[in-house]
N, C-alpha and C positions, 0 to 999 in steps of 0.2 A: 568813705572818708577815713582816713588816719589823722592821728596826732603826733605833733611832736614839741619842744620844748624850744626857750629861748636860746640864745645860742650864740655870744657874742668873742667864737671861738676864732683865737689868733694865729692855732694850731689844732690837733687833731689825730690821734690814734686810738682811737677806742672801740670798745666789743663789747656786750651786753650781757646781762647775768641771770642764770638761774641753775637748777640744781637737781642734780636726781641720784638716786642712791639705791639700789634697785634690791629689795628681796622678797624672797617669794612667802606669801601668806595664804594659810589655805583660804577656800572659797568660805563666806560667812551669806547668811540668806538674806536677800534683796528684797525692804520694802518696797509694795506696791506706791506709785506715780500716783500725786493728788488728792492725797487725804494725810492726815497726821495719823500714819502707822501705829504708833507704837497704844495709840487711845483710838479703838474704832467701838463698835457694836455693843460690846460687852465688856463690862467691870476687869480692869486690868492690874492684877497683881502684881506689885513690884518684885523683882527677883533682891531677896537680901533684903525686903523691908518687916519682916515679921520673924521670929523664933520659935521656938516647941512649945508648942501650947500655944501663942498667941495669933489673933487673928494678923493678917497681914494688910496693908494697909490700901486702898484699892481708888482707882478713879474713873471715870467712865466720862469721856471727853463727847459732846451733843454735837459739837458741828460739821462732823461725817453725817451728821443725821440729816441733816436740814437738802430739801428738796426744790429748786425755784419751783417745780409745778403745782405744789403743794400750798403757794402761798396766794389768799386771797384779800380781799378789802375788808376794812376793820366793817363792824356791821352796823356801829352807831352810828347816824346819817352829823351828826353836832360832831364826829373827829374828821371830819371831811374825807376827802381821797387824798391819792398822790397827785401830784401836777396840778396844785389850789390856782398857779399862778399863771395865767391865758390870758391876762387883761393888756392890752395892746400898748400899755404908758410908755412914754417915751424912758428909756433906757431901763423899762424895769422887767427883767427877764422873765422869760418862761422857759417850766423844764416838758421838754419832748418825751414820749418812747418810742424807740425806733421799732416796731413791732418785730425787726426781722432780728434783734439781740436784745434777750431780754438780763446780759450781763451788766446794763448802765443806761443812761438817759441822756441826750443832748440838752446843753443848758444855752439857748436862744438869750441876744443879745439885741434889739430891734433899733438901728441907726440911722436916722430920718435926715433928710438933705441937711436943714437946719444946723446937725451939729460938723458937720464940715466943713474944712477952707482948705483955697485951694495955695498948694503949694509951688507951683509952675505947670507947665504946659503936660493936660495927662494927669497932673498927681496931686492927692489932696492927703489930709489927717482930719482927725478927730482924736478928741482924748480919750484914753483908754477905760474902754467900757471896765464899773469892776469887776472883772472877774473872780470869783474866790479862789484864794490858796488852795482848798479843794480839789478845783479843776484840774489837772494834770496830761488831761490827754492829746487828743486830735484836736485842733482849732482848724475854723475852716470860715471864711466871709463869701458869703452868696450872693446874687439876685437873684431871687428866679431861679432857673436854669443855670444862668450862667455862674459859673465858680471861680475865686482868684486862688490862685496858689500862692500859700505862705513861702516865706523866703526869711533866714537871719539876715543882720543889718549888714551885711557886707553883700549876700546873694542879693538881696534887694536892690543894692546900687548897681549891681553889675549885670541886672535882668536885661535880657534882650527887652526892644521896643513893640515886640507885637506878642508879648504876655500880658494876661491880666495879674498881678502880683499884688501880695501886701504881707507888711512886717509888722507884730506885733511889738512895741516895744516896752520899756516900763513905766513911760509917762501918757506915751502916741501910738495910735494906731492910725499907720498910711499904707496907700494905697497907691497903684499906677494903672491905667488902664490900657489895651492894648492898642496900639498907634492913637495915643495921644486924643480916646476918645471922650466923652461925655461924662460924668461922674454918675454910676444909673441909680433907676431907683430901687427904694426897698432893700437895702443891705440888711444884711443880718448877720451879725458874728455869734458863732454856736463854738462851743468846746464838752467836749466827752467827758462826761463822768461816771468812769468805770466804777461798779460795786461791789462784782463778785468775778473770780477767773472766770472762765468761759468751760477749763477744761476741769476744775475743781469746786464745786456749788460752796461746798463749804472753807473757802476761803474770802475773806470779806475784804474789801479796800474800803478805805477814804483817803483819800488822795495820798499824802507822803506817808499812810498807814496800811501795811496787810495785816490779817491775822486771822487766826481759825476760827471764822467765828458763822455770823448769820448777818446776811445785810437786806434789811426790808427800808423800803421808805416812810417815812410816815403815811398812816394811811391804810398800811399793809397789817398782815400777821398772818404767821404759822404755826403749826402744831406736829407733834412729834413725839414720840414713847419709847420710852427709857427705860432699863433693869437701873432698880434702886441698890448701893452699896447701903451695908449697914451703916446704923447713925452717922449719914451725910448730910452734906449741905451744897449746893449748889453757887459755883462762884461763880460770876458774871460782871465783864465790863464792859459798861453803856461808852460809847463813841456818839457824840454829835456833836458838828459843824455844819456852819448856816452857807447860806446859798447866793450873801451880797442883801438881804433883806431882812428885819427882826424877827421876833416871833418868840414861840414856845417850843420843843416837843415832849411829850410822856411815853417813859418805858416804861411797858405795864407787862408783868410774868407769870403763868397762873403755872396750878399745877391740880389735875384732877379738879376743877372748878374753884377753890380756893387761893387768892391772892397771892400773891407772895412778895410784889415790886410792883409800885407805883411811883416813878421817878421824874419830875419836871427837872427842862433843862433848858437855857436863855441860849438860843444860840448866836452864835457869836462868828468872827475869823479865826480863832483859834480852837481846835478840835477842843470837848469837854470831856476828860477820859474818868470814869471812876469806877472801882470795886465795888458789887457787891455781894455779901455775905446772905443766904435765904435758907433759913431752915425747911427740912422734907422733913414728908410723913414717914412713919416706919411702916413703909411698905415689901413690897418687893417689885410693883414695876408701877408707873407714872404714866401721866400724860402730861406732856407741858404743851403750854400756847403761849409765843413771845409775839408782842404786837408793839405797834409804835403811833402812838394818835400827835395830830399840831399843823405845824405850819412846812412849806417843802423846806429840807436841809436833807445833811446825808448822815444816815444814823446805821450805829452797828452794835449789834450784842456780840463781843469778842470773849474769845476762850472761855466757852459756856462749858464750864468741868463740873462733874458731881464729884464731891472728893471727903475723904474725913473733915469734921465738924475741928478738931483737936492738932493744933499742927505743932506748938512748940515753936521751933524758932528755927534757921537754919545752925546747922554744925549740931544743935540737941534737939533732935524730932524725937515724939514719945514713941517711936517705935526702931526696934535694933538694927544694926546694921546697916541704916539709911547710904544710896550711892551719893560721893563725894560730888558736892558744886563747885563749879567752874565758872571763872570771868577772865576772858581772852579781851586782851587791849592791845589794840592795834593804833601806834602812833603816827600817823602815815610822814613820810620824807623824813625821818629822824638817823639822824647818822649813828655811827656807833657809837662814834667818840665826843657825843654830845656827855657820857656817864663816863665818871673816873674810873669803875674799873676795868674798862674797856683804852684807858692811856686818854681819858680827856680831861684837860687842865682851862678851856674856855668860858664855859657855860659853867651858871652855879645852880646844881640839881641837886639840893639836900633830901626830897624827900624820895627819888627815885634811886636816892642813895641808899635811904633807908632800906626800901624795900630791896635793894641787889643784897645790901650785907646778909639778909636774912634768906635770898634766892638761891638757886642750882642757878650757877653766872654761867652760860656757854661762850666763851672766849671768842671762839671762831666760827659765828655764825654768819651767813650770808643770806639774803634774797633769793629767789631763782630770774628776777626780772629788772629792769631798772625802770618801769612804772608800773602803775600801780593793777590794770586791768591784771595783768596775767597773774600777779604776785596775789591775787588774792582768790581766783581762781587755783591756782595751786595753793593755797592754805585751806581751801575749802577740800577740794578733790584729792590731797595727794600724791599729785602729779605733776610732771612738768608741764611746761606751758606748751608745746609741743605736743605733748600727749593730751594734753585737756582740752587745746585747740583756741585758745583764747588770747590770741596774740594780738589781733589788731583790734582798733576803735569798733570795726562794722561788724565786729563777733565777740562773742561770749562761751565760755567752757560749756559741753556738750549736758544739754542738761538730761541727757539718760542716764549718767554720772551719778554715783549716789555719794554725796554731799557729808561733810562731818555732823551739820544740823541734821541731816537725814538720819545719821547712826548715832545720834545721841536721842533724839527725838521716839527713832525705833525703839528704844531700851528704856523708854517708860519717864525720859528727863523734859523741862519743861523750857521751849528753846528758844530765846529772845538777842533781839539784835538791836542797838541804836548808831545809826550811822549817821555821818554828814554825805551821804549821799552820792552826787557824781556818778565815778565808775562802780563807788560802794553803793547798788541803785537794786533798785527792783529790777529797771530794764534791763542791765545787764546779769539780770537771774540769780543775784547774789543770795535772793532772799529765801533761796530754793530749802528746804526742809527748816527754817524758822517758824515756829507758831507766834509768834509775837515780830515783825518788822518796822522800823520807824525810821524814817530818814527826813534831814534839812539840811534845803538847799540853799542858794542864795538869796540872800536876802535874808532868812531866818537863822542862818547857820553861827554859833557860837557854842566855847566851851563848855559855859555855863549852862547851855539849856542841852546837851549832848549828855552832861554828867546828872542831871537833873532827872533828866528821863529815864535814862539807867536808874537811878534810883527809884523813880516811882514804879518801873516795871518789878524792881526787886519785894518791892513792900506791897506789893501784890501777888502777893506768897499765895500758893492753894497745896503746897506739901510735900507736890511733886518736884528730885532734887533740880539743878537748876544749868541751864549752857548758857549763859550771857557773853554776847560779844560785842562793844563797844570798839568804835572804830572816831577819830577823829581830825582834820585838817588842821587843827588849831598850829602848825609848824608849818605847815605849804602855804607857797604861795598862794597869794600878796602878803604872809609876811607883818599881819596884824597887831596892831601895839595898842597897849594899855587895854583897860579894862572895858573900852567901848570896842576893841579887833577891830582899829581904825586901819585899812589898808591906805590907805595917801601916801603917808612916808615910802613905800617903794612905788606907787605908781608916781611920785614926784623925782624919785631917783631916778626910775625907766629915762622920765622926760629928758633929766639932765648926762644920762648915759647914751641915748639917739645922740643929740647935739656932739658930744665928746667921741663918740666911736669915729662919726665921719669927720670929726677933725684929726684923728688919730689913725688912718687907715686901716680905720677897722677892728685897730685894737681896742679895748676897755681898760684903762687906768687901773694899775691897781688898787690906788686911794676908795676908788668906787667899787671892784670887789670887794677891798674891808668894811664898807659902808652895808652892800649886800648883807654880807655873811653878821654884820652886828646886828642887822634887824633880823636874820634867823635868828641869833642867840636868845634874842629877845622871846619871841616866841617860848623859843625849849624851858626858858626859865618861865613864862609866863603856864607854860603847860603844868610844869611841875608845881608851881606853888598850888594849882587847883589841885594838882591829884593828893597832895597832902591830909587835907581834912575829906577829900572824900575815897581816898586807901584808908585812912582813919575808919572812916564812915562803913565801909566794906568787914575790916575788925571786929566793928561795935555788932554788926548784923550774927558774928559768927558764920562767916565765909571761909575764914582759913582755919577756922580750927579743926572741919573734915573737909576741907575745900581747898581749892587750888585757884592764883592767881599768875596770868601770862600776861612779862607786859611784850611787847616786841615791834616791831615795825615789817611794812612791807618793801623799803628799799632806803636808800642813804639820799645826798643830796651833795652835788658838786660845785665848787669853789674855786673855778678855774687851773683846778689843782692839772688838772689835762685838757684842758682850752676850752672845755663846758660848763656854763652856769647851769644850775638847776639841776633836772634828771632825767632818764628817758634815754639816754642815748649812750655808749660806750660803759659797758662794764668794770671801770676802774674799782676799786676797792672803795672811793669814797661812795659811790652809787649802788653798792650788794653791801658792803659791809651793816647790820645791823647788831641791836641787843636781842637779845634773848635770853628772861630771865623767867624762872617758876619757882615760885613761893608758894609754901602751905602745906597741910595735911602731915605733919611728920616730914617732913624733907632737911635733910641735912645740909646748910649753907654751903656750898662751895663751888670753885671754878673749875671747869672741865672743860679743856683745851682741844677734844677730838673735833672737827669739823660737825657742823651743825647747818641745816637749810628748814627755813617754815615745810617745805615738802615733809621733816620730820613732825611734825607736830600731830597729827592724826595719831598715829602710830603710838607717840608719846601719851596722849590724850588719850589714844583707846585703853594705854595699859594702864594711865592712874585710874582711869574710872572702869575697870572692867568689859570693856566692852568689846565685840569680838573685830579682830582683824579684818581687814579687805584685802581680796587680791589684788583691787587695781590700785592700793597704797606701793611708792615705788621709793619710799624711805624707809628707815627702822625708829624704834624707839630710843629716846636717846639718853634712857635710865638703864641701858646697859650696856655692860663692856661690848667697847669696838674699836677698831681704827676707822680712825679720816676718811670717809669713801669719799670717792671722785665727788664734784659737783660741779653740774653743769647750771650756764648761767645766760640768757638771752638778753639782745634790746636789738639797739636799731642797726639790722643788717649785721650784727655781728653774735659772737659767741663766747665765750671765757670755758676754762675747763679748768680747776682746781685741786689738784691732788697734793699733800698734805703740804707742804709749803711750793710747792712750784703751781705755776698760773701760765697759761695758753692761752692768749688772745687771739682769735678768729675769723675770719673775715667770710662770710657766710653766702652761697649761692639763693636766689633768691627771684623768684616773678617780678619785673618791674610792673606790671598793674596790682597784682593780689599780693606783693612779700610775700609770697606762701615761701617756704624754703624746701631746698634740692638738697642739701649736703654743706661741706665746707670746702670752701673754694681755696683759701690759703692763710698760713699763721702768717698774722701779722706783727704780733711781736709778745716776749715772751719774761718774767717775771722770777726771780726767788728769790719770794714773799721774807724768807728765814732773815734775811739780809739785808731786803729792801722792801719795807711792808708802804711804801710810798711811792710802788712803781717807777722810779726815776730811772733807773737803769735798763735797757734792753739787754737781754742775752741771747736773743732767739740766734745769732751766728756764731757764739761759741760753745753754747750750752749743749750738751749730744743726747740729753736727757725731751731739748725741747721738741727736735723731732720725733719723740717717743710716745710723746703726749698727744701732738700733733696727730698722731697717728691713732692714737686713743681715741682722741674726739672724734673723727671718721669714723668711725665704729661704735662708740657711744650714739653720737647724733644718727645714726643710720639705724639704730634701735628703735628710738625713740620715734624716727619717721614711720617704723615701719607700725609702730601702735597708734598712729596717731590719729586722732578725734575729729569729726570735721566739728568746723563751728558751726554755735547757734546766731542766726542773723537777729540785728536789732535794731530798733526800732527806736530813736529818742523821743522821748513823747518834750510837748511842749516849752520851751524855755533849756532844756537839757543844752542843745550847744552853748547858749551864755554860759549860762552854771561852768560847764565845763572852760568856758573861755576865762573868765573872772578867777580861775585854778591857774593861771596862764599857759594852757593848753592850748596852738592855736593848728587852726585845718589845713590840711592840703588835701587838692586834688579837689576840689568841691564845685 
C-alpha cells in the first residue's frame, strides 16, 4: 500500500525533492545491533567528562543485563501471579501467554450473543470492547477455530461475500460472516500486547512507549549483578498502565537484600511515568532484584542507569569538559516562508523569530523528500532516500543503518525522542538507537502534551549529556485551531470544496485555497506561541549555554502555487523549501546562503558534539566553508536536482506495481531559482545549461541506484491506517 495526498489539481508539473551531497568520511566503528552500545557491561567513562587529577564521571546502564530467562514469579503467594484475571465475566478480559513468544501476552476480550445486533443480512456490531490505549498490536476476533480477518472501514465495505471479516472501529465493532451466515458462537476479540523486542531483551514497551529498560508483569521479578561506580546512585523509571480494569501495582528494588523502592501505583488509561533516585552501598559490585507485585496492567522499569549521585544541572555539570546537549525540532509540513528571515510576511512567528535572530539562518535549505517517511529516514541515516531505501508507505530505511540515535548513543549521550507518531512511529523503525521513545497518536495527539513530555523526559536528568528529538504535526493536516486542535474547520471546508470542485470542473476556487492556507497559518502561529515559554523553558534548563538547539522541518506544504494542495507530490520549492536554524553553545548569529539539505545535519551534529564521522553519511557539515553541492530531491514519480541557483525537474522511470525506480526517464521542465524563486517560468528550451543538469542527474541518480538499500517491510500494527488517514493521507492500491 502507498500514500498519497489530496489533490484538487487544475494543472500539474511537478517532481519530488531530496538531496545528496556526497563526501567521503573515513570508516568510524559500528555499534553492535540491540542493546544501548555506548552503556553495556561495565562502568563507562565519558570521553572529556573528567581532568588531571579528577575522577571522571561514569555510568553503567542495567538493562543489557536483564535476561527474560532469568525472570521468575514473585515468591509471596498474597502478590499473586501474572494473568490474576481468568474469570469468564462478561466483557471483563483476561491476559493469555502465548507459551510459543514469551515477548507479550494476548489480552482476551469474551463477546457473548447478547451483546450483538444485527445489522443486515450477514452482519452485526457490538460496541467496542475497551480495549486499553496500551494495546497496540495484532487484534484478531475468533470462534473456535474459525478466524475473521480484520479489515479498515473502507476494506470492510468492499469485502468479498464469502469472507469472514470485521472492523474494529472507535465506537463499534462489526462484523460479517461469510455468505451471509449465522452470527456464531463464543467470539473473542484478543489484541497483542507486546513488552519486550523479540530480538533485544532489554528493550521494554508499553504500548506508544520503548525504552532500555526491563519489562516484567506484575507478579514477576529478576535479579542481576552489577560493577558499582563510585558514590552512585541508581536512577530508575517506573512505567505503569492498566489493562481496562482498576487495581494497584508496587515496584519493589532491592540491592544485596536491602530495600531500596517500594513504589504503589493506581493504574489508570494513562501510562504513570516517574523518576527515581536510590542510593548504593560503597561497594564495588551488587546484586539487584526488580520485581513488580498487584493487579495485571503493563509495568516497566526504564532506563535503570547507575550513574553519579551529584549532577549539577545541564550546560554546569560538576565535572569539566561535559559533551554538548542537543534538541533537534522537527516541525513536520512547515514551509520555509512561514519565518521572516526566510522572505515571509504572512504568518506572525515572534518567538521563532526570536530564536533565528540569535541562529546560524541556512537560507537555502531544502528537504530531500516531499513527505514525511523518507525525509526523516534521511535525517536519521544521512542518506538519500534512494540510498536508505525508505521510499514508499510498505518500507522503511534499512535498519542495518547505523542511525544518528545510534552514534550519539554509542558516545556515552543519553538519547530521547517525543513524537506524534504516524510515519514518526516505532513501526517504521524510527526509534531505532533511542533509549527513551514515546509517541501520540490519534486521539491523544496535541501540542501541549508533545512539549510536555519532552519536558519531563528532560528533568529526568541521570548526567549523561543529552540527544533530544521532538518531532510534531501540530501544522499538518486537518489543520487544527484553537486551543482544543479542533479539526472541523477543514473537514467542514473539505465538505464545501467536494460540492464546489464538481460544480467548477474540477477546479478549486481560489476563495477556498485562501481559506485552506488561513487555517495553516493559524496553525504556524498557534505552534509558535507554544514554543515561546517552553524555548524559554529549555534557557532556564541551561540547554544552550553548552548546547545546541535545531529547529527545522522535514518538507514545506503546497498552496495550489503548481495545482497541489497539501504535499507529497512534485518537488516545487514550496514542498522542499524548509528552515533550518542552530542556536547555541557559542555560535555566531548569522545567514549562510550555501545550499543546505537535513541529509547535512549528522555530519553537522557529529562536528558540534565531537563525535566521529560515518562513511555512509553522503553530506558534509555545514559549519564549514563550501559551495552549494548539487542536491537531489524525490516524491511522486518524479526528481528535482538543484545546483546553486538552477533547478532540473524530472520525470523519473519507475515499476508500476513496486515505484521502485530505473533512472530518469525525461526533464520535464527546468527552473532559475536567481530569477524566479517562484518557478513560474520554464526555461528547460532555451536554457543550454538545463541539458547539463539533465544530464547530471542521470549520473547522480545512477549513483545513488547503484548504493541503494533494499527496504525494511512493515507492518502497521492496529489503528495505524486511520492515524495515518485522520493526517489526510489516503490509500491506493489496497
Amino acid at each position: 500500500m502507498s500514500f498519497f495526498f489530496r489533490d484538487f489539481a487544475s494543472r500539474a508539473v511537478g517532481l519530488p525533492g531530496e538531496t545528496a551531497c556526497r563526501m567521503k568520511r573515513p570508516q568510524s566503528p559500528r555499534p553492535a545491533r540491540g542493546a544501548p552500545t555506548a552503556l553495556l557491561l561495565a562502568a563507562l567513562a565519558l570521553a572529556g567528562c573528567g581532568g588531571e587529577g579528577k575522577e571522571r564521571a561514569r555510568w553503567v546502564a542495567l538493562a543489557p543485563l536483564f535476561r527474560p530467562e532469568a525472570v521468575r514469579s514473585v515468591d509471596d503467594p498474597a502478590a499473586g501471579a501474572p494473568f490474576l484475571r481468568r474469570d469468564p465475566v462478561d466483557g471483563a478480559p483476561l491476559l493469555r501467554r502465548d507459551p510459543a513468544d514469551e515477548s507479550g501476552a494476548w489480552l482476551d476480550f469474551p463477546l457473548p450473543r447478547e451483546r450483538w445486533r444485527a445489522e443486515g443480512e450477514g452482519e452485526w456490531s457490538s460496541a467496542r470492547p475497551p480495549v486499553p490505549a496500551v494495546a497496540r498490536g495484532e487484534v484478531r476476533l475468533v470462534s473456535g477455530e474459525r478466524r475473521f480477518h480484520a479489515r479498515d472501514p473502507k476494506g470492510f465495505k468492499k469485502a468479498a461475500g464469502d469472507q469472514d471479516v470485521f472492523e474494529l472501529g472507535d465506537a463499534r465493532l462489526r462484523l460479517r460472516t461469510a455468505g451471509a451466515g449465522e452470527l456464531p458462537l463464543g467470539l473473542v476479540l484478543s489484541t497483542w500486547i507486546e513488552r519486550r523486542e523479540r530480538a533485544a531483551p532489554g528493550r521494554a514497551l508499553a504500548g506508544e512507549l520503548a525504552a532500555d529498560g526491563i519489562a516484567l508483569w506484575p507478579g514477576e521479578r529478576t535479579e542481576l549483578a552489577s560493577a558499582l561506580p563510585r558514590d552512585a546512585v541508581l536512577r530508575v523509571t517506573t512505567v505503569a498502565q492498566g489493562l481496562g480494569a482498576p487495581g494497584t501495582v508496587e515496584f519493589r528494588v532491592e540491592c544485596d537484600g536491602r530495600e531500596l523502592l517500594a513504589h504503589t501505583v493506581t493504574l489508570g488509561d494513562e501510562p504513570v511515568v516517574e523518576q527515581h533516585v536510590l542510593p548504593l552501598p560503597d561497594e564495588a559490585e551488587a546484586r539487584f532484584v526488580f520485581e513488580v507485585r498487584g493487579a495485571p496492567g503493563v509495568t516497566l522499569f526504564a532506563e535503570p542507569v547507575l550513574g553519579p549521585r551529584e549532577l549539577g544541572r545541564y550546560g554546569a555539570r560538576p565535572w569539566p569538559d561535559a559533551r554538548p546537549d542537543v534538541v533537534l525540532f522537527v516541525a513536520d509540513t512547515f514551509r520555509a516562508d512561514n519565518l521572516a528571515c526566510y522572505g515571509g510576511t504572512e504568518a506572525k512567528t515572534p518567538n521563532l523569530g526570536r530564536l533565528a535572530e540569535r541562529s546560524v539562518r541556512f537560507l537555502d535549505a531544502r528537504s530531500h523528500s516531499t513527505w514525511t517517511l523518507p525525509s526523516h529516514g534521511t535525517l536519521f541515516t544521512g542518506m538519500t532516500p534512494v540510498r536508505h531505501g525508505g521510499m514508499e508507505q510498505a518500507g522503511t530505511f534499512d535498519p542495518a543503518l547505523l542511525t544518528l540515535a545510534e552514534l550519539f548513543a554509542a558516545q556515552g549521550y543519553r538519547t530521547g525522542a517525543v513524537t506524534d507518531a504516524a510515519f514518526v512511529a516505532r513501526a517504521f523503525g524510527m526509534d531505532q538507537g533511542f533509549g527513551w521513545w514515546q509517541e501520540s497518536g490519534r486521539g491523544e495527539r496535541s501540542l501541549a502534551t508533545t512539549l510536555a513530555r519532552a519536558d519531563d523526559f528532560l528533568e529526568r536528568d541521570d548526567g549523561r549529556p543529552v540527544f533530544l528529538f521532538v518531532h510534531t504535526y501540530r501544522v499538518h493536516e486537518p489543520y487544527r485551531v484553537g486551543p482544543d486542535e479542533d479539526a472541523e474547520p477543514l473537514h467542514a471546508l473539505w465538505r464545501r470544496a467536494r460540492a464546489t470542485v464538481a460544480e467548477n470542473d474540477g477546479r478549486l476556487p481560489l476563495e477556498l485555497v485562501a481559506e485552506y492556507r488561513a487555517l495553516y497559518r493559524a496553525g504556524v502561529e498557534a505552534l509558535d506561541a507554544a514554543l515561546g515559554p517552553w524555548l524559554a523553558g529549555l534557557e532556564g534548563r541551561g540547554l544552550l549555554e553548552h548546547g545546541y538547539i535545531v529547529f527545522t522541518s522535514d518538507h514545506g506544504e503546497a498552496f495550489h502555487e503548481h495545482g497541489d494542495l497539501s504535499h507529497g507530490g512534485m518537488p516545487f520549492e514550496e514542498q522542499v523549501r524548509i528552515p533550518l536554524l542552530i542556536a547555541g553553545g557559542g555560535l555566531a548569529p548569522r545567514d549562510e546562503r550555501c545550499g543546505a539539505g537535513l541529509i547535512d545535519l549528522a555530519p553537522t551534529l557529529g562536528e558540534l558534539c565531537g563525535l566521529p564521522a560515518e562513511a555512509q553519511w553522503s553530506g558534509s557539515s555545514l559549519l564549514r566553508a563550501r559551495t552549494s553541492p548539487p542536491l537531489l530531491a524525490f516524491g511522486r514519480g518524479h526528481m528535482a536536482l538543484v545546483e546553486g541557483g538552477e533547478k532540473a525537474l524530472l520525470e523519473l522511470e519507475t515499476d508500476a506495481g513496486s515505484r521502485e525506480i530505473h533512472g530518469v526517464r525525461k526533464l520535464r521542465a527546468a527552473f532559475d531559482l536567481t530569477v524566479d524563486p517562484g518557478e513560474r517560468a520554464d526555461v528547460a528550451e532555451g536554457a543550454a545549461w538545463a541539458a547539463e543538469l539533465t544530464e547530471e542527474a542521470r549520473a547522480r541518480l545512477a549513483e545513488e541506484l547503484a548504493h541503494r538499500r533494499g527496504a525494511s517491510a512493515v507492518e502497521l500494527p492496529a489503528g495505524a491506517l486511520q492515524d495515518l488517514r485522520s493526517l489526510g493521507y489516503t490509500g491506493e492500491d489496497e
